[in-house]
Structures are given as C-alpha cells and as structure tokens.
N, CA, C and O of each residue as an XYZ file, in Angstrom:
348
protein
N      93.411    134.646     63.128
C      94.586    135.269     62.563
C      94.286    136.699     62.097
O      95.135    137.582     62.218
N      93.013    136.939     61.535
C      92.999    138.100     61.164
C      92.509    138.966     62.360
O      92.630    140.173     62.152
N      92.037    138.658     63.440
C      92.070    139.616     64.219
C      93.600    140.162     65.027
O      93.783    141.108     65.793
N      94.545    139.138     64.491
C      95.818    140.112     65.288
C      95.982    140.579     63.973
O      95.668    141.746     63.739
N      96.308    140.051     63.309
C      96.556    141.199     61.581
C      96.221    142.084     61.873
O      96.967    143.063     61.839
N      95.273    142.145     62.190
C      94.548    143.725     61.889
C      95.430    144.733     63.214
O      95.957    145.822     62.990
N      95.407    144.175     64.293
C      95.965    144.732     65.463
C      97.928    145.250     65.249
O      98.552    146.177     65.765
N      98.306    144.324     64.419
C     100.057    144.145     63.709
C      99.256    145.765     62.824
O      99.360    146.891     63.311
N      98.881    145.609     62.154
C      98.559    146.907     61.048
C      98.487    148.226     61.856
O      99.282    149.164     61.802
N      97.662    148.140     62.421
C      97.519    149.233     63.383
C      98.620    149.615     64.253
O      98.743    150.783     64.621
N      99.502    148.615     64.635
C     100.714    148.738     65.276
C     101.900    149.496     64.341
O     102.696    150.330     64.772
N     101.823    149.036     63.066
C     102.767    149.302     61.991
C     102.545    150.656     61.616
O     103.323    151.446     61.081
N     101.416    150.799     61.961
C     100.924    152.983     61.402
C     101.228    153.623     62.582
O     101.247    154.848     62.466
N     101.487    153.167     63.748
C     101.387    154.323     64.836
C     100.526    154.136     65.460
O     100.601    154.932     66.395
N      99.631    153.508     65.559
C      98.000    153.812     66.097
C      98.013    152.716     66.803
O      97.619    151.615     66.417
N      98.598    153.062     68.161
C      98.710    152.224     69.185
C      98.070    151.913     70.109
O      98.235    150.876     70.751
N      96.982    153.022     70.388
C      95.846    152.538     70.937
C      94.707    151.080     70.312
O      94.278    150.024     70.777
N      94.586    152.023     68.729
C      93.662    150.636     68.390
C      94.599    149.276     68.312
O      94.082    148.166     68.440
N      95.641    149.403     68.150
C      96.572    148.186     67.707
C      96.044    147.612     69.235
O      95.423    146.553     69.141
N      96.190    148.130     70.587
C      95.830    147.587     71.821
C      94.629    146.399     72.370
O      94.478    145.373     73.033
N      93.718    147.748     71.260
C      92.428    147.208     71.760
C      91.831    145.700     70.572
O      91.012    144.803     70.773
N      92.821    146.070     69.215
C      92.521    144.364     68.706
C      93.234    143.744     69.108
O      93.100    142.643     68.576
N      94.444    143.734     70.182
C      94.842    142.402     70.397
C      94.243    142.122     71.477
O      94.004    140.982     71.876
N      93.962    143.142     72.018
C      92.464    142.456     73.468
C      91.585    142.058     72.871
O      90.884    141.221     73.439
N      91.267    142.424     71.635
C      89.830    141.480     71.231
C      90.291    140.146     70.730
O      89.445    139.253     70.687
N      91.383    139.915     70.387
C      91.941    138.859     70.004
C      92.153    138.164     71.453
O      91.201    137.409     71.653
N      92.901    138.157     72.335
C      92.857    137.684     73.650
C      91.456    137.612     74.272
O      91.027    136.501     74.582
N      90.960    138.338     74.410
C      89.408    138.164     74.811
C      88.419    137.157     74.084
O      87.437    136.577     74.548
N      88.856    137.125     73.067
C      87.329    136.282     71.648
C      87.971    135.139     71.771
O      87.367    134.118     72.098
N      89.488    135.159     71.486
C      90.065    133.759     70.892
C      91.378    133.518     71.778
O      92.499    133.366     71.293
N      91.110    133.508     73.007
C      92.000    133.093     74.081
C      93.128    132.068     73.868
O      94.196    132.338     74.418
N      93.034    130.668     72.984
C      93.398    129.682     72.714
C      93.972    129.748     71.243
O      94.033    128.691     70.614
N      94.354    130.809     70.713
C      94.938    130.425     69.733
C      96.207    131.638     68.997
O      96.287    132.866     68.982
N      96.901    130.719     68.552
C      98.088    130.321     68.058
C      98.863    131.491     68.037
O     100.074    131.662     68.180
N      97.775    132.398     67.795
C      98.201    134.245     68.025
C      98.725    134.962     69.069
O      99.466    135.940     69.175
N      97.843    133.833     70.202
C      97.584    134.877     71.189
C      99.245    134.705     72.041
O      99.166    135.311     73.110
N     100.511    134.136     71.878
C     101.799    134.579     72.494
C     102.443    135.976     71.361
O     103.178    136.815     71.881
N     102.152    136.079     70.111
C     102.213    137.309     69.417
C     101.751    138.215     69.827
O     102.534    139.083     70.215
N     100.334    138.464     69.944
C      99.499    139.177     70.752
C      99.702    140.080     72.050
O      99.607    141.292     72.244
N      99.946    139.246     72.669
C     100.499    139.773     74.494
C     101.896    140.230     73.662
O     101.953    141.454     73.783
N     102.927    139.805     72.950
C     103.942    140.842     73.066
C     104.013    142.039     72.168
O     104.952    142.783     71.888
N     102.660    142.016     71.767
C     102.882    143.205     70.626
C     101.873    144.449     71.183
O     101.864    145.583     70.705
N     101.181    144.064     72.098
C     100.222    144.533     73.081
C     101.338    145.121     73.875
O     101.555    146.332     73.813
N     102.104    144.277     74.666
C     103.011    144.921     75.546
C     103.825    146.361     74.999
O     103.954    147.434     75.588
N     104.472    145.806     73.206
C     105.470    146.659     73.079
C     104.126    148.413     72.393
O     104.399    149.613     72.412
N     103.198    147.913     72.050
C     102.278    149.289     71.970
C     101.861    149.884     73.161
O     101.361    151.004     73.051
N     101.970    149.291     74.513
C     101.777    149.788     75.449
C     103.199    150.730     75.776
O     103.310    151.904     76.129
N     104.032    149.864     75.545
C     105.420    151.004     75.608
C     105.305    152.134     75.000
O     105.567    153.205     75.546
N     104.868    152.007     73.706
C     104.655    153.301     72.897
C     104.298    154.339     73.049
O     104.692    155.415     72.599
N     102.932    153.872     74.194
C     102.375    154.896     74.553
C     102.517    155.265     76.165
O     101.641    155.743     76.885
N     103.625    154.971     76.455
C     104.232    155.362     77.827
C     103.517    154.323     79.314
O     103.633    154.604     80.507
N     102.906    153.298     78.795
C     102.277    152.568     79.954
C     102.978    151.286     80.442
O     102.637    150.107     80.531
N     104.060    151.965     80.713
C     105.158    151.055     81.041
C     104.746    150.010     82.319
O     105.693    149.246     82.506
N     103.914    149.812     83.012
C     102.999    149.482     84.613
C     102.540    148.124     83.821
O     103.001    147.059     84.231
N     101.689    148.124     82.750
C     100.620    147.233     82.113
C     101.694    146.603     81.106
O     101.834    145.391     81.266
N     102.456    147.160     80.134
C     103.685    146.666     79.691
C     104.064    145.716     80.293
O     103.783    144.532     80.102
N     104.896    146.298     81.254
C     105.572    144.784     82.156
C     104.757    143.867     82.539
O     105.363    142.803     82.665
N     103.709    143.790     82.773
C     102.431    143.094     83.174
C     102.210    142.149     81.805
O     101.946    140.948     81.751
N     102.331    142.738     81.142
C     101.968    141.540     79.537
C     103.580    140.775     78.990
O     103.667    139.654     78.489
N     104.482    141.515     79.196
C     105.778    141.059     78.726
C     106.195    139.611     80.008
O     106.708    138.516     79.776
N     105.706    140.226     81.369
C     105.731    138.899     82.225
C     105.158    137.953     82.586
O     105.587    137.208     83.467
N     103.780    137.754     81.811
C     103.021    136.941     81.284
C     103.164    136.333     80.088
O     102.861    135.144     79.992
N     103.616    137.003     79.055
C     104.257    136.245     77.708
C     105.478    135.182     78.315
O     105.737    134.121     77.747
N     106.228    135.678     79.648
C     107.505    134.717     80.113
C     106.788    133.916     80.829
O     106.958    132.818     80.298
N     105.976    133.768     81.853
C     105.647    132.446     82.639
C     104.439    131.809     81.710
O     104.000    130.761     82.182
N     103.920    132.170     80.682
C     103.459    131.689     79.571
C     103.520    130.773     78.952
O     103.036    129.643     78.999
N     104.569    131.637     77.930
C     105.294    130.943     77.254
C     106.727    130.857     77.231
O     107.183    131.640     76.397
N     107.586    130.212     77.820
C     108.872    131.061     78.283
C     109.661    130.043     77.277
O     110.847    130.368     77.218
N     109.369    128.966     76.513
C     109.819    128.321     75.392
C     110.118    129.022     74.003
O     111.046    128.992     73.194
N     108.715    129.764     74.122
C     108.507    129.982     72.672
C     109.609    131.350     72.671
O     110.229    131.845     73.613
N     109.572    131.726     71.225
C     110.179    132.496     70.716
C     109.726    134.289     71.494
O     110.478    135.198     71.846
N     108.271    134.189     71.516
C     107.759    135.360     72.440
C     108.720    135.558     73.479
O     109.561    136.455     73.537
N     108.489    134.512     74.400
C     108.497    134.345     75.386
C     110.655    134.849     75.767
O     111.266    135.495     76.618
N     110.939    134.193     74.753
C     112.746    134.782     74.463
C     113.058    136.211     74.313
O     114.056    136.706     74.838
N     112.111    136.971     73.511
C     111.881    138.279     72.858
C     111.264    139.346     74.111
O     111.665    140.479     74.377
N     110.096    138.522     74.798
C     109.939    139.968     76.087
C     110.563    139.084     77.184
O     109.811    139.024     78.156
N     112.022    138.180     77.379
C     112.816    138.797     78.173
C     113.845    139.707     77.977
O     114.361    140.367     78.879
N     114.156    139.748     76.767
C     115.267    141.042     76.661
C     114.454    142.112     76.466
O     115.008    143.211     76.446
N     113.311    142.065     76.321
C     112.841    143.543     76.269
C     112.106    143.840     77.435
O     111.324    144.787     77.349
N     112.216    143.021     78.893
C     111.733    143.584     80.026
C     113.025    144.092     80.744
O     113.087    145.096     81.453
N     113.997    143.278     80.461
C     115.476    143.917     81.088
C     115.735    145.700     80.897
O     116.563    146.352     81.533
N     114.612    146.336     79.655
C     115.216    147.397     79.146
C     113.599    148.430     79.611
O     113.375    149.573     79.212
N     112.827    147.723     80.387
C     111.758    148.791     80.645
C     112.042    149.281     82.137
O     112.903    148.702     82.799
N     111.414    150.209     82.593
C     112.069    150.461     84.013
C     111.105    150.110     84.873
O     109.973    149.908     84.432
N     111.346    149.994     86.069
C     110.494    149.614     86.714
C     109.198    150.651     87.498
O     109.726    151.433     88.288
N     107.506    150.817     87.426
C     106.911    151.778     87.823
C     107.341    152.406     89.189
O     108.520    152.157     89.443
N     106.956    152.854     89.756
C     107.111    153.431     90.710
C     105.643    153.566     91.866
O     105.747    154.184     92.926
C-alpha cells in the first residue's frame, strides 16, 4: 500500500514522472496486490499528463480486460473514450 501512496503523492504534486515510476515499482515488486488495478489507472492518467497518450491507452486497456468489473476498470472506460488515438 505504501508503495502506491507514495506514487498517489507524487501524482497529487505534479510530479508525474516519479508518480510513474512508483507505480511501476509497485506493479513490478508487488504484481498481486490489491493496489495494483489503482495503480495501472493512475499510471495511465500521469502518463496523460505528460502527453504519452501511446502507453496511456496501453495501461487504461489493460485496467479493462483486467479488471473490467472493478470500479478501475468502469473509470478507464470513460476515460479511454476521451484519449485520441496515436498515430
């Protein structure tokens, strides 16, 4: 838990790179837990932030064949309807 905390914090200041790279360490260390459908969509929406809309959709459509129950999984489909598609 506290490794997405920390990644949510970093998300909450702006600092969207590191917010990135703890929820990859969170996905990477602790693959299996409870975080990790938070994780991929908060990863996704800091990737928006920082214009990497390619890898974005890539995590927001993995949070859906995922978890397409959970609440994530409800949350990055309306927010893939609104990213555009790369080119």
């Amino acid at each position: 838990d506290a490794q997405y905390w920390l990644g949510d914090c970093y998300y909450n200041q702006k600092q969207h790179n590191q917010a990135i790279g703890a929820f990859e360490q969170l996905l990477i260390n602790y693959p299996k837990s409870n975080k990790t459908p938070a994780a991929l969509l908060r990863s996704a929406f800091a990737r928006l932030a920082v214009n990497d809309t390619k890898n974005a959709r890539l995590y927001l459509e993995r949070v859906i064949a995922e978890y397409p129950a959970a609440e994530e999984g409800s949350l990055a489909r309306m927010r893939l309807e609104t990213v555009p598609k790369s080119k």
